[in-house]
C-alpha positions in Angstrom: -18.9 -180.4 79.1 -22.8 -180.2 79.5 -22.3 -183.2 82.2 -19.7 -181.5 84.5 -22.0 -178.4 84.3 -24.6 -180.1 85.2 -22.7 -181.6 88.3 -21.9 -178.5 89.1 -25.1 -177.0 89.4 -26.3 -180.2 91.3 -23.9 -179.4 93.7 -24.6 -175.6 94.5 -28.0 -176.3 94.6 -27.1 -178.8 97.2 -24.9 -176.1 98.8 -27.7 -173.5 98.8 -30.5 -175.8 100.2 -27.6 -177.1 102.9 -27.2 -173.2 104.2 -30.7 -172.7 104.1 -31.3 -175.2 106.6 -28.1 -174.2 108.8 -29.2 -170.4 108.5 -32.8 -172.4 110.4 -30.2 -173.7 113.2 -29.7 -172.7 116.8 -26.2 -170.9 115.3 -28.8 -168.6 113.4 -28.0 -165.5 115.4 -24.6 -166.4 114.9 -24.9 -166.3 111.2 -26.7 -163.0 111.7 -24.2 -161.6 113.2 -21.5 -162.3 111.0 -23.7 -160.7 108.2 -24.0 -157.7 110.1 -20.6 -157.3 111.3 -19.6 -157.8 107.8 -22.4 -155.1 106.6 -20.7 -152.7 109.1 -17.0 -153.1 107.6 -18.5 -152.3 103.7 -20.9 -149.4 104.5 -19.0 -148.0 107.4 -15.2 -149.5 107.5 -14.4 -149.2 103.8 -15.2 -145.5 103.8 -13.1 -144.6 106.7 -10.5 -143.2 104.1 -12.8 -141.7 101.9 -14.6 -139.8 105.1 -10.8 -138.6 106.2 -10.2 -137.2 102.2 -13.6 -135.8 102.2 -13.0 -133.7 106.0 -9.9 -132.2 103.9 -6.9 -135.1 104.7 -4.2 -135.7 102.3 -3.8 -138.9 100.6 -0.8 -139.8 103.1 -2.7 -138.4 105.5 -5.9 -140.7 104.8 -3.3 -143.6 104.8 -2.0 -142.9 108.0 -5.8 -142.7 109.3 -5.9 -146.4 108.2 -3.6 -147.8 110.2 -2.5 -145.5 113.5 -6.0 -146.2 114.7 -5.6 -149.9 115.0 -1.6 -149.6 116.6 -3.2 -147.6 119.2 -6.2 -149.9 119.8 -3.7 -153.2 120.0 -1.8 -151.4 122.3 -5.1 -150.1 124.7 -5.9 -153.5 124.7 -3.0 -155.0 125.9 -3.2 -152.8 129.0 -7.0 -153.3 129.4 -6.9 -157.0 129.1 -4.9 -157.8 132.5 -7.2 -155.4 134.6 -10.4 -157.7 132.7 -9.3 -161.2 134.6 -12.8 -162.1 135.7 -15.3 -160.6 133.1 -16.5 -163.0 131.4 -16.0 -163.5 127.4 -19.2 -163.1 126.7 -19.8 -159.9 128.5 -16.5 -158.6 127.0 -17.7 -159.1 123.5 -20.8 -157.1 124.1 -19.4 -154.6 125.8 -16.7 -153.9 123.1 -19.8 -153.6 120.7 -21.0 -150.7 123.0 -18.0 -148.6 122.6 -18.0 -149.2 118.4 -21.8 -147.9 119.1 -20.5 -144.7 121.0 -17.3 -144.4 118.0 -19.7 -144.2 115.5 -22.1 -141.9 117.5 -19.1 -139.5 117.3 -18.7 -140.2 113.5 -22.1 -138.9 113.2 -22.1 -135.7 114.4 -18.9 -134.9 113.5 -19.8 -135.7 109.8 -22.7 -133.3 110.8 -19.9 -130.6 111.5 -18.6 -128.1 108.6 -14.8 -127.3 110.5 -12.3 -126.9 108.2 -9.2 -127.2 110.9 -6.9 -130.0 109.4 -5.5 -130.6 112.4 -8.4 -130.7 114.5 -9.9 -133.2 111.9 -7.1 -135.4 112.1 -6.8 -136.2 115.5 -10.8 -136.0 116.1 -10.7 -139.1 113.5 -7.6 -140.6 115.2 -9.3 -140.9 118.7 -12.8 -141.5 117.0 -11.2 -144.5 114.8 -9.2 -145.9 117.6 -11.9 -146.1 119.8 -13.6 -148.6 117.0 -11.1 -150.4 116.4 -10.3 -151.1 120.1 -13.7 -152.5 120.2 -13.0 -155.2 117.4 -9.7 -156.2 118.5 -10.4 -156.2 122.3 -13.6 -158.7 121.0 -11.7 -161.0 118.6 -10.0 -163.5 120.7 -13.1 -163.5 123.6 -15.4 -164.1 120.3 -12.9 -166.9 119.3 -13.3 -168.8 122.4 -16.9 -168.2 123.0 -17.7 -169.2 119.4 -15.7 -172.2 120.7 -17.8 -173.5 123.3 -21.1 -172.9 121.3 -19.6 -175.3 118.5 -19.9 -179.1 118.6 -16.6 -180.2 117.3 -18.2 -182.4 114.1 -19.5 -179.0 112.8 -16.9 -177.1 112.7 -15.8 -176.7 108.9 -19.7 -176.3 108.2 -20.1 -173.5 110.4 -17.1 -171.5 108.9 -18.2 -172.9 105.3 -21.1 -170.7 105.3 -20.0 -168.1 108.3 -17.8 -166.9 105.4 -20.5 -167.0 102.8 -22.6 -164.5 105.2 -19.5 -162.4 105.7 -19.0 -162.0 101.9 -22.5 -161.3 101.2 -22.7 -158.8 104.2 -19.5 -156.8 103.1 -21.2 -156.2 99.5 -24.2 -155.4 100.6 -22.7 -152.6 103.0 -20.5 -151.5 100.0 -23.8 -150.9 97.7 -25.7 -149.1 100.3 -22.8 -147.4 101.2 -22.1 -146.4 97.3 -25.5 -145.6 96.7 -26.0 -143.3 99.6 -22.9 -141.6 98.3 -24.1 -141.1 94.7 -27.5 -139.8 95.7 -27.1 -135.8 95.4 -29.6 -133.9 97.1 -29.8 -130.2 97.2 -29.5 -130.1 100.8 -27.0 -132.4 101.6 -23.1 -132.1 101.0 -21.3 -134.8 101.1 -20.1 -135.1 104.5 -23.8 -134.9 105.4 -24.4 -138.2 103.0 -21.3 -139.8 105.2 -23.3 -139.0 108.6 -26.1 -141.0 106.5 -23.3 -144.2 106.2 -22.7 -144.1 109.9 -26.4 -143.8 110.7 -27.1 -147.0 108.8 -23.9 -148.7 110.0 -25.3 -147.6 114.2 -28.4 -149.8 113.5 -26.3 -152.7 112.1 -24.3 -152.3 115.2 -27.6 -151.9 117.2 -28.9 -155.3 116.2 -25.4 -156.5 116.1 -25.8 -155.8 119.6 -29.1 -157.7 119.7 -27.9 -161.5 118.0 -25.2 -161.4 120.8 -27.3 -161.0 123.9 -29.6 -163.7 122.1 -26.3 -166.3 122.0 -25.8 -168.6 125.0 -23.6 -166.7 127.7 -20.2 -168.2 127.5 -19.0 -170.2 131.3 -15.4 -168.9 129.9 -13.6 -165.6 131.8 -10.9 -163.6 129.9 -7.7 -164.9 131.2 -5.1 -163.0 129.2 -1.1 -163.7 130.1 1.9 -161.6 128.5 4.1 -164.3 130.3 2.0 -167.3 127.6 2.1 -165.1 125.2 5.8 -164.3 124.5 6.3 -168.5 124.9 3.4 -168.9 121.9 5.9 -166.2 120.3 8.7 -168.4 120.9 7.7 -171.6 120.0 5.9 -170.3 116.8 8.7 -167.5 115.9 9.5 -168.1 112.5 5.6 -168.1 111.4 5.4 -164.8 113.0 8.7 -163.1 111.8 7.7 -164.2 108.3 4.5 -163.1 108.9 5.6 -159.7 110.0 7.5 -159.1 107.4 4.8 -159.5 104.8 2.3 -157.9 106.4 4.6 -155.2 106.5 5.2 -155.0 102.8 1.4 -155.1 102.1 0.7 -151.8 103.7 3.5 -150.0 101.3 0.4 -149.3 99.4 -2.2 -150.4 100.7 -3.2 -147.8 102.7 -2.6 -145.4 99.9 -5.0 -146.9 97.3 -8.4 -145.3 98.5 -6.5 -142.1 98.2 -4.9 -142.8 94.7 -8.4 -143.9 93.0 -10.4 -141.0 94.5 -7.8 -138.1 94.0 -5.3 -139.3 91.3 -7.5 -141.3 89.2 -10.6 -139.2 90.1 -13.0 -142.2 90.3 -16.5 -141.2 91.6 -17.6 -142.4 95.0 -19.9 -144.9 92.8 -17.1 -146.4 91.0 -15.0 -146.6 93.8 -18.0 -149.0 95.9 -17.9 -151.3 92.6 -14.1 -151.6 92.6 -14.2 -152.7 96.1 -17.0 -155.0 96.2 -15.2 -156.2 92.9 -12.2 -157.8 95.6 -15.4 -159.4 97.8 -17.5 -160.7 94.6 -13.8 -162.7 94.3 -13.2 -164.3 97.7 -17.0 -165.3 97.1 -16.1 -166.9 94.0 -13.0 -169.0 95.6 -15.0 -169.7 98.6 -17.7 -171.7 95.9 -14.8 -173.4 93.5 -13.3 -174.7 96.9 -16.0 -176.6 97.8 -16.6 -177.4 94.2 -12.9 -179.0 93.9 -10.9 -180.7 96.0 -7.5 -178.8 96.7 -4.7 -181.2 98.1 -2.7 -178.4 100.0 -1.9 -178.3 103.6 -3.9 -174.5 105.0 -0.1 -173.1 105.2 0.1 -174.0 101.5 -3.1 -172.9 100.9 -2.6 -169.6 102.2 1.2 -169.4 100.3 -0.6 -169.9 97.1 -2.9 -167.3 97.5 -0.4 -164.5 98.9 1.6 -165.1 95.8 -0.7 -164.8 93.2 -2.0 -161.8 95.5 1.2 -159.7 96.4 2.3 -158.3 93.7 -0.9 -157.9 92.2 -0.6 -154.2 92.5 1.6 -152.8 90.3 -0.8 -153.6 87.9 -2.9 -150.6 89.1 -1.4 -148.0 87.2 -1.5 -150.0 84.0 -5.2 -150.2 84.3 -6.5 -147.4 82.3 -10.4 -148.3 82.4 -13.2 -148.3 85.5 -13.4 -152.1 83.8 -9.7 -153.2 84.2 -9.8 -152.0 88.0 -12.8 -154.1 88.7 -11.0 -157.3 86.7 -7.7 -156.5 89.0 -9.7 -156.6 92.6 -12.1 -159.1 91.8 -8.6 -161.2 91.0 -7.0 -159.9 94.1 -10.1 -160.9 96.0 -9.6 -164.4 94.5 -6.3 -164.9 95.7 -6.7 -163.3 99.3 -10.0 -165.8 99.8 -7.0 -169.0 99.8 -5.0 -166.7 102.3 -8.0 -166.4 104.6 -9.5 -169.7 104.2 -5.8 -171.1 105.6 -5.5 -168.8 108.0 -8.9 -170.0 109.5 -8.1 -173.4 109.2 -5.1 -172.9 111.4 -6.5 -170.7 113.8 -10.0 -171.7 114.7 -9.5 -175.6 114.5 -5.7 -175.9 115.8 -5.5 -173.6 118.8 -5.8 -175.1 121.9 -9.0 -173.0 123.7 -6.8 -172.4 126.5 -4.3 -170.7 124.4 -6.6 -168.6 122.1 -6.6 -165.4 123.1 -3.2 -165.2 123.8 -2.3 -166.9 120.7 -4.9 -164.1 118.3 -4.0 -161.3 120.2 -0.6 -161.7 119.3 -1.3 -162.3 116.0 -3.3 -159.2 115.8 -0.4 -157.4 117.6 2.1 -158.3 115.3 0.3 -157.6 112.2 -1.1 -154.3 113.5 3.4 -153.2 114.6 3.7 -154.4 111.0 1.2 -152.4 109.1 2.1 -149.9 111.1 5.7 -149.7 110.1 4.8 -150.5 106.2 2.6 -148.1 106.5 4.6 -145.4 107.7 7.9 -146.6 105.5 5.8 -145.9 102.5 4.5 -142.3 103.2 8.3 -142.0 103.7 9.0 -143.2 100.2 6.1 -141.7 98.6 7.0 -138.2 99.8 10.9 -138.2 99.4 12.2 -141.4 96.9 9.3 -141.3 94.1 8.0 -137.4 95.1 4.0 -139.4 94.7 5.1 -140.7 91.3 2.6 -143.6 92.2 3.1 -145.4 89.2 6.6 -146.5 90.5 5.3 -146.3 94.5 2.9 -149.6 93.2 5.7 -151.7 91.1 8.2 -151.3 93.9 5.6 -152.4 96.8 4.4 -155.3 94.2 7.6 -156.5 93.9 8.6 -156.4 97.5 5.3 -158.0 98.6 6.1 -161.2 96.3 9.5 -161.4 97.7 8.0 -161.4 101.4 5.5 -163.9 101.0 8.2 -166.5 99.4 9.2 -167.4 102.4 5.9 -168.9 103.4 6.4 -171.8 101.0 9.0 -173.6 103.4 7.3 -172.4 106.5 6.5 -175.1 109.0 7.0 -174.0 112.2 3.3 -173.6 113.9 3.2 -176.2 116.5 -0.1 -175.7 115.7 -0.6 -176.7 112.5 -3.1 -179.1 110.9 -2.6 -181.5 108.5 -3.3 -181.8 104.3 -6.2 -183.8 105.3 -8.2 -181.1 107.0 -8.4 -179.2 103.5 -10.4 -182.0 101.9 -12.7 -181.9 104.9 -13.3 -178.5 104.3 -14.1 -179.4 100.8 -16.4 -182.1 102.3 -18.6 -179.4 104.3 -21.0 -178.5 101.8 
């Protein structure tokens, strides 16, 4: 026992010293900024629907805050992209940074505002939220092939290896600033002033955010988006993403709704509710070390089966969890489980697609998993207003159960043409 310990010490000692000297690399303001973008979605992203509850929104409302946003930013940017043919990625990416910089300028002052118009709030946040998240989806496939052409093809798994490390670690860090600002109580300040504080902080992340991109090599690469390519990716691929559709659509049952639940049904403080959440992110860390540590013989569309099953139906544990401790045990779990999903995913996605298909091939992706969420999410304010009348004990054992029988079918699903082998898992193991 003392000797495998031992091994395994060796070994993340060997893994820290090896992401020392890659965060020393010429991919360092890459690294950055994958801290910082992460740092953004835990101090500014993960309070979205707390800000919406604390302006006066509804727990369904709050929910619906969530995910309308990002239907209406897939959509802008399906117009946008065929009017973008010759910018180039690069500029694209950085420009898309500038309008989450002007989003959260608005965030600012209207947390600085003291209206009490429900209405008025709700679609202020709608256009204010949209306007972000058009700026992260419009950048994610450019970003995907510009990260491409920066990458020598040998380093591939290393670079994702500790890209997701960074992400972890910035997501947590945003969380306990974002949690801390929230518990500090001045006399002055309400909290919708301590919010504008949040966005403050999460403008200079995006300001240097800002910063490591200009410092990256300008990509050759312009955006050439097709709808025509796109519906033959769906094609050839349309079992992956029906299946896919499907479960994404049974997560956001309740997803959406679980912010709202904790902070006005369970009445957790704003404190408690960061540690819950960086709770799910301490997990994925904790996978993202054992699977280097272990060598996991799984193709990445087993990989990310496993971990949607032992993840789905994690949630109708929630209302059985009657301490602040058992809600951090359940999301640091859930974050266990969802770090085999992502690791798959990226697997599949960054290493398989074709660069000439990549931004057709993610943007559909994000497409159909934004229509998805967006129908889950609008099926379960349905069902939490008029089948359980918010009796969200049974709202989160019937979306538990439906979300493990919609991820079932992704143990027989081999239909991306674009799918790597078993092989490719053990060198990801290898990276470190």
């Amino acid at each position: 026992m003392n000797r495998q310990l031992l091994i395994i010490q060796k070994r993340i000692t060997h893994q820290w010293k090896s992401d020392y000297y890659s965060l020393k690399s010429e991919l360092k303001y890459s690294y950055f900024e994958a801290f910082l973008s992460s740092f953004i979605i835990g101090i500014a992203e993960s309070f979205f629907a707390a800000f919406a509850i604390e302006k006066g929104m509804s727990t369904i409302q709050s929910g619906l805050l969530l995910s309308m946003p990002p239907i209406v930013a897939i959509i802008m940017n399906l117009l946008i992209n065929s009017h973008m043919q010759r910018t180039s990625v690069s500029q694209k990416v950085k420009r898309n940074v500038l309008l989450q910089i002007f989003s959260m300028l608005g965030l600012i002052a209207f947390s600085a505002t003291l209206l009490t118009n429900a209405s008025f709030s709700f679609w202020t946040l709608m256009g204010l939220y949209s306007l972000y998240w058009y700026g992260h989806f419009s950048s994610l496939p450019a970003w995907n092939l510009w990260i491409s052409e920066l990458l020598k093809t040998d380093r591939g798994h290393d670079y994702f290896t500790l890209r997701t490390r960074m992400i972890q670690l910035g997501v947590i860090t945003g969380l306990v600033c974002g949690g801390a600002i929230l518990q500090w109580n001045p006399p002055t300040l309400n909290h919708s002033h301590l919010f504008g504080l949040i966005f403050v902080t999460a403008l200079l992340g995006l300001l240097l955010k800002y910063y490591s991109f200009h410092k990256h090599q300008n990509s050759t690469s312009v955006v050439a988006f097709s709808l025509q390519k796109m519906r033959k990716i769906f094609s050839q691929n349309k079992i992956f993403f029906s299946t896919y559709g499907l479960f994404n659509g049974s997560l956001f049952l309740s997803t959406p709704y679980v912010t709202g639940y904790l902070l006005t049904i369970r009445h957790t403080s704003y404190f408690q509710f960061m540690l819950i959440t960086a709770a799910l992110f301490a997990g994925k860390i904790m996978t993202t070390y054992l699977i280097n540590l272990k060598k996991f013989p799984l193709s990445p569309m087993r990989l990310m089966a496993v971990g949607g099953m032992f993840g789905a139906p994690l949630p109708l544990l929630w209302p059985f969890c009657t301490t602040i401790e058992s809600m951090y045990v359940l999301n640091f779990t859930s974050g266990m489980s969802w770090a085999l999903w992502e690791i798959g995913l990226s697997l599949i996605f960054f290493k398989n697609i074709p660069a000439k298909d990549k931004i057709e091939t993610i943007t559909l992706y994000n497409s159909v998993g934004i229509a998805t969420q967006m129908i889950g999410t609008g099926i379960g304010a349905l069902m939490i207003k008029y089948v359980f009348q918010y009796n969200y004990t049974t709202v989160f054992i019937f979306a538990g159960i439906i979300r493990f029988l919609c991820v079932l079918p992704f143990q027989k699903n081999k239909s991306l043409s674009f799918q790597p082998q078993a092989s490719d898992i053990s060198n990801f193991n290898k990276a470190s």
